[in-house]
N, C-alpha and C positions, 0 to 999 in steps of 0.2 A: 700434471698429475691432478687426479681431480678428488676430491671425498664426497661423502654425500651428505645430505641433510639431516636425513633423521639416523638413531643412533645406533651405530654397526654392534654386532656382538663380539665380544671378547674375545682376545684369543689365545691357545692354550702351546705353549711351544714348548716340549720335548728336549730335554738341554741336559738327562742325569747320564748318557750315559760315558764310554769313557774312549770311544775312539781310539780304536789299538792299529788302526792300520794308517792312522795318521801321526802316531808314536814319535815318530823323528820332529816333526815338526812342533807338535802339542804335547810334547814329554809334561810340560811345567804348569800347561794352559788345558781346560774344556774343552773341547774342539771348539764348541758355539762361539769360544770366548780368542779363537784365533783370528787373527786379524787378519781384511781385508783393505789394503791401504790404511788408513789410521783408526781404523776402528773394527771393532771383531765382527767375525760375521753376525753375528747374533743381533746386532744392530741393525746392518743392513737390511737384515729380513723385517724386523720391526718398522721401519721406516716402509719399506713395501707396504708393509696392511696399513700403516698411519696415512700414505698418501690416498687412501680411500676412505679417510675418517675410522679408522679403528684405535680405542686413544687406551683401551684395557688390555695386559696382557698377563698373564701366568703361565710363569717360568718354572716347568716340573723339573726341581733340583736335585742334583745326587752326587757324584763324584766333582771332588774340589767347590762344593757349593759356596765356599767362601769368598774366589774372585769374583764368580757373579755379584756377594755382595758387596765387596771391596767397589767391583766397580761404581754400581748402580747405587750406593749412597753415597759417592765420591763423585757421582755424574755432576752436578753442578759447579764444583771445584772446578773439576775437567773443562769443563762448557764453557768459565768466562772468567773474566777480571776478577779477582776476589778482595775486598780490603776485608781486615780480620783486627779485633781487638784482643790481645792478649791478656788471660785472668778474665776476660768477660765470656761465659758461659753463653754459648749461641750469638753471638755478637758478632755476624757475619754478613756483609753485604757482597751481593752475587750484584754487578756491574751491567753485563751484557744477559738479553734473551735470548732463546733458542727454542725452535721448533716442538722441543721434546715438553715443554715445561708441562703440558696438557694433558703426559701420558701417566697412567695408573698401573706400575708394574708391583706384582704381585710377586714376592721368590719363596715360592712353597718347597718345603723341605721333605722329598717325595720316596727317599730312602737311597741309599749309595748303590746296593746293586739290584735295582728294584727294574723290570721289565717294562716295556711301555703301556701295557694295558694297566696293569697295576698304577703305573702313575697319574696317568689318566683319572680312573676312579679315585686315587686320594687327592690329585691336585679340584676336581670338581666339588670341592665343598667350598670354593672362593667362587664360585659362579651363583651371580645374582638370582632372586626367584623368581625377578621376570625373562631374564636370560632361556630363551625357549630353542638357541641355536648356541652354535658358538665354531669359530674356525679353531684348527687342530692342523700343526705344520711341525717338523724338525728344526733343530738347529743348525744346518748345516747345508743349505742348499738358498740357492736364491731364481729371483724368475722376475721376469716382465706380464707378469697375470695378470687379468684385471678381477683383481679380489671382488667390485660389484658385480662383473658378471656372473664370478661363480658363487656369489651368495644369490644370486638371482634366478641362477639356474637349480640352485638347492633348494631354492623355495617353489617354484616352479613344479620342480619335480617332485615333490613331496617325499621322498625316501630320508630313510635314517641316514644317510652319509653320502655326500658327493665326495668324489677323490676326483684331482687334476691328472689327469695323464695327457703325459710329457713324452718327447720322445729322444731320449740321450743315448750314449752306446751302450749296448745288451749285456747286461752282466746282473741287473735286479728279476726281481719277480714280475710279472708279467700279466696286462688286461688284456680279457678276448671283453670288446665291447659291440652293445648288438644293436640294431639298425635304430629301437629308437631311446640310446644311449646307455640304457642300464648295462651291467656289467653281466657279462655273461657267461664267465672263468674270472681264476684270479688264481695266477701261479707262481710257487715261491721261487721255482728256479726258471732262469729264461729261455724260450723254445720260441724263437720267434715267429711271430703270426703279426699282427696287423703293428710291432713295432713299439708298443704304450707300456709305460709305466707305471706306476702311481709315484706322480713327485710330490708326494705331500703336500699343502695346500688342499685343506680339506676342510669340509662343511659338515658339522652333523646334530642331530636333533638333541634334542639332552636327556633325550629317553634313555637312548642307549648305553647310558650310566648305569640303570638297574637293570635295564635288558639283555645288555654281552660282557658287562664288565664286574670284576670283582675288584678288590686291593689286596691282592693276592701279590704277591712281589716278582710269583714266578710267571705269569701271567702276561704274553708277547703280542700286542693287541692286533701285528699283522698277520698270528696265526688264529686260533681256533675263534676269536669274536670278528675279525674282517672274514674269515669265511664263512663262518655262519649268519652275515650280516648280508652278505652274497647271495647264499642259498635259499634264505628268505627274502630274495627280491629285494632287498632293501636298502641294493648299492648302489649309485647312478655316478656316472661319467662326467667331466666338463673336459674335451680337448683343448689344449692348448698347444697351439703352436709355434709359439715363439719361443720367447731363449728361457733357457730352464740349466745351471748349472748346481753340480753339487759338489762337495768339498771332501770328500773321504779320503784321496792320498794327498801324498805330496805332489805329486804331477799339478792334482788339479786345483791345489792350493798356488799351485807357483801360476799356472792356469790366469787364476782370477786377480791375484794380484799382478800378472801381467797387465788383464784386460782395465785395473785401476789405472793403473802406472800410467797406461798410453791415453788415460783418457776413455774407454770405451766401455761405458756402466749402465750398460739397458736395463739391469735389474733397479738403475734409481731412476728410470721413466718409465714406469709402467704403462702399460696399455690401456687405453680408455677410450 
């Protein structure tokens, strides 16, 4: 796994809403915060961007926002040894390091039934002013990307937002992409043509904060600002074709914590 030298843009992951078709399994839990082998996926995806040096993240919160924070102030507890003084106020030694100590997670409280574009717009008041990019991915999916090449092809291509398309079985909305990448459709129900997704894992400029986004709560940023984002040319492609899984039922949660179980975790060797 490689990261890069100089310093990746932050990134912004989608964690409010409340996964009703994963219901049997995450009755109790966020979906983000359902576990793949011993840790929820939500992790695992972070770890994906950190092994490309991405060390910022902002977590747009909503429904049950509370274990997100149970967890992620309790992460060090979790993580190692602890001796502890009783009656002594912060008097806590953490034993063992780990990987994560570097990361800067944000958990912006983005509203309980608040849309993804809406979240979007109110989570970006934690993005830095030199922050001139920034990736924008879900909760609930993992992948073998190589996060520099599609920040490189986002930069490359200069458009307001690169999307990853993936190619899993047809049941999402669907890219017609044209010979020299940009997106050239972008459809909510799938009618299959060249087979692509958008799996989230996306790039985009931070313009498009004042440009397509409100914090409007109703506000669903895969409809009316990714198509007008489209239709102004301002959407570009990164293929991917390697493994790209996502977590919405139960099948495909038993799925991935199969692929733990045996051992077989391409989404923690990313591509490079």
């Amino acid at each position: 796994m490689n990261s890069t030298k100089t310093e990746m843009p932050p990134a912004i992951l989608l964690c409010g809403g409340q996964g009703t078709r994963l219901r049997d399994v995450a009755e109790l839990v966020p979906k983000p915060m359902v576990p793949v082998g011993p840790h929820p996926i939500v992790w695992h995806i972070m770890k994906s961007y950190a092994a490309f040096g991405v060390r910022r993240f902002i977590l747009c919160l909503g429904y049950k926002r509370e274990v997100f924070i149970n967890y992620f102030m309790n992460y060090n507890s979790r993580a190692s040894d602890v001796t502890l003084r009783l009656g002594h106020e912060n008097d806590v030694i953490y034993h063992d390091s780990h990987e994560e100590e570097d990361w800067e997670i944000t958990l912006a409280d983005t509203g309980d039934r608040t849309m993804t574009g809406g979240r979007i717009a109110r989570a970006a008041k934690y993005l830095k002013p030199d922050d001139k990019d920034f990736f924008l991915t879900y909760g609930d999916a993992v992948s073998d990307i190589d996060i520099a090449a599609l920040l490189d092809r986002h930069r490359k291509g200069d458009k307001a937002l690169t999307v990853s398309a993936v190619h899993p079985a047809g049941r999402f909305g669907e890219m017609s992409i044209a010979h020299d990448g940009s997106v050239a459709g972008f459809f909510e129900k799938p009618q299959t043509e060249q087979g692509f997704i958008n799996g989230g894992f996306m790039v985009a400029k931070r313009e498009i904060i004042d440009r397509y986004l409100t914090r409007d709560s109703d506000l669903v940023f895969e409809q009316e600002p990714m198509q007008a984002i489209q239709q102004d040319g301002e959407m570009l492609a990164y293929q991917h074709n390697g493994f790209w899984q996502c977590m919405d039922t139960p099948r495909e949660y038993q799925l991935l914590n199969e692929l733990w179980d045996n051992g077989q975790r391409p989404w923690m060797n990313p591509q490079a």
